[in-house]
N, C-alpha and C positions, 0 to 999 in steps of 0.2 A: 619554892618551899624552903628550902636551906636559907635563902634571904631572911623570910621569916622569923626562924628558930634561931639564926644571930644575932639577929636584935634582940631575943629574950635572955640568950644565955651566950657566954662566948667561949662557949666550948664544942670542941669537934662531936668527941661520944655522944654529948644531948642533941646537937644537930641529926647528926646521922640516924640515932635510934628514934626522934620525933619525926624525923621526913620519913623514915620505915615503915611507921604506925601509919601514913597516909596511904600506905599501898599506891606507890607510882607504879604505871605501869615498864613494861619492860622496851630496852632493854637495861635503861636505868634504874629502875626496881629494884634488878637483880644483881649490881652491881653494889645498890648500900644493902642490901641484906645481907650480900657476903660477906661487905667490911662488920657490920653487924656482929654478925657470925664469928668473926675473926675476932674480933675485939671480945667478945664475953667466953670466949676458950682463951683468954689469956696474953694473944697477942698487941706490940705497943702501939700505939694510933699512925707513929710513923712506918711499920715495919705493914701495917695492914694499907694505909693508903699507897704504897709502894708496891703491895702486892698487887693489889687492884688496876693500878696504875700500867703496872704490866700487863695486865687481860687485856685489860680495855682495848676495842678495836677501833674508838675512833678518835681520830686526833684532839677533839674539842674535848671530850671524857678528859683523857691524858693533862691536857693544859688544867683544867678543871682543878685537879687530883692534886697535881703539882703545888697548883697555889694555895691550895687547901693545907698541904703537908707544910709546907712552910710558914704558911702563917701559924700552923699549931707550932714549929718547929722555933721559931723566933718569936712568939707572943704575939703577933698581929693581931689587928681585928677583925674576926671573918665576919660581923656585917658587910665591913666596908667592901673586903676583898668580894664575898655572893654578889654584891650590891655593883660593883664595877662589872663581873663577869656578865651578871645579867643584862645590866645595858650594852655592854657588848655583844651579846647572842641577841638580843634585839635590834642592833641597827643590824648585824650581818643578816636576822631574817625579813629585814625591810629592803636591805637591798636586794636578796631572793627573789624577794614580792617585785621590785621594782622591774629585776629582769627579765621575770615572769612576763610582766605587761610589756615589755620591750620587744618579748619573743613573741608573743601572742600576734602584734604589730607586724613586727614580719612576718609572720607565716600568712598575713593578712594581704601583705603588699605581693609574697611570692603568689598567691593563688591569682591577685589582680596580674600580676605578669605573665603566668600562663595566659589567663584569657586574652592578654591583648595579642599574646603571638598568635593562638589561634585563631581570633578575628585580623590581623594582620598579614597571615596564610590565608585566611578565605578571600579578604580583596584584592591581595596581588595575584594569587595562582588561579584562585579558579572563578576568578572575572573571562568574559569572553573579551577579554581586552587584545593586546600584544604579549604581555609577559604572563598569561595564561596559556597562550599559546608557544612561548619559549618553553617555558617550564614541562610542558605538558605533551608537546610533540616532538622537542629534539632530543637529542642523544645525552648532548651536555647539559640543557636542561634538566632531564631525568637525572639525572647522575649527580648534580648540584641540589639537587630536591632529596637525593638519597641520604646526599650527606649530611644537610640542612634536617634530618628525620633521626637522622642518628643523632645528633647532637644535641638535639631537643631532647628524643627518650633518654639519652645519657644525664641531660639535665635534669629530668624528671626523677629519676633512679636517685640522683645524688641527693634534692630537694624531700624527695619520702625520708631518706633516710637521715637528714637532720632534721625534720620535723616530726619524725617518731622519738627522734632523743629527747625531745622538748614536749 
């Protein structure tokens, strides 16, 4: 939106109070209505993007803000400056998208790994072979199968809980 309103005018106030009139939502919103605000009680464009600047919780706002104040502060042009930022917030959220699909990928390869251990546990162990019968009757058998049980549920525990992240 700010792209926009620098191509028409290249000034900060007309940007800010035109993106305002669009009612973005928040939490951006709320952050030009303040400078807004700030600005028609008097304060200077530098002294209110600076305040802002400071709210701001997230580091991309911050960068945002900065380049902004400086262009007004040096005469820049904020087309050009909206115009780079934008293409920048769009490759970083293609590469988001791209990871997305990346993680999706694996969580697709972890599930095929479970299943092969568990069909890989049903034909060695509990085949009426020989090493159904290790596993399944000896001492050290049992005891190697316990361990081989914890290490998988451990695996399990660890695999929820990066796949819940994602």
């Amino acid at each position: 939106v700010l792209t926009k309103w620098g191509s028409v005018r290249n000034d900060v106030v007309y940007c800010l109070q035109k993106t305002d009139e669009t009612k973005l939502s928040e939490p951006i919103g709320g952050y030009i209505k303040e400078m807004c605000i700030r600005l028609e009680k008097g304060m200077s464009v530098s002294e209110a993007l600076s305040a802002c600047q400071e709210n701001a919780l997230s580091e991309e706002l911050r960068y945002v803000l900065i380049n902004i104040r400086y262009a007004y502060e040096k005469g820049g042009s904020l087309y050009r400056i909206f115009k780079s930022l934008e293409n920048q917030f769009f490759k970083i959220d293609e590469e988001n998208f791209k990871r997305k699909i990346n993680t999706l990928s694996d969580k697709y390869a972890v599930y095929l790994s479970i299943v092969m251990v568990m069909a890989t546990f049903y034909m060695v162990v509990l085949n009426k072979g020989q090493s159904g019968q290790y596993y399944l009757k000896t001492e050290t058998g049992m005891l190697l199968l316990g361990v081989f049980a914890l290490l998988f549920f451990a695996g399990m525990l660890i695999i929820t809980k990066v796949v819940k992240r994602y």
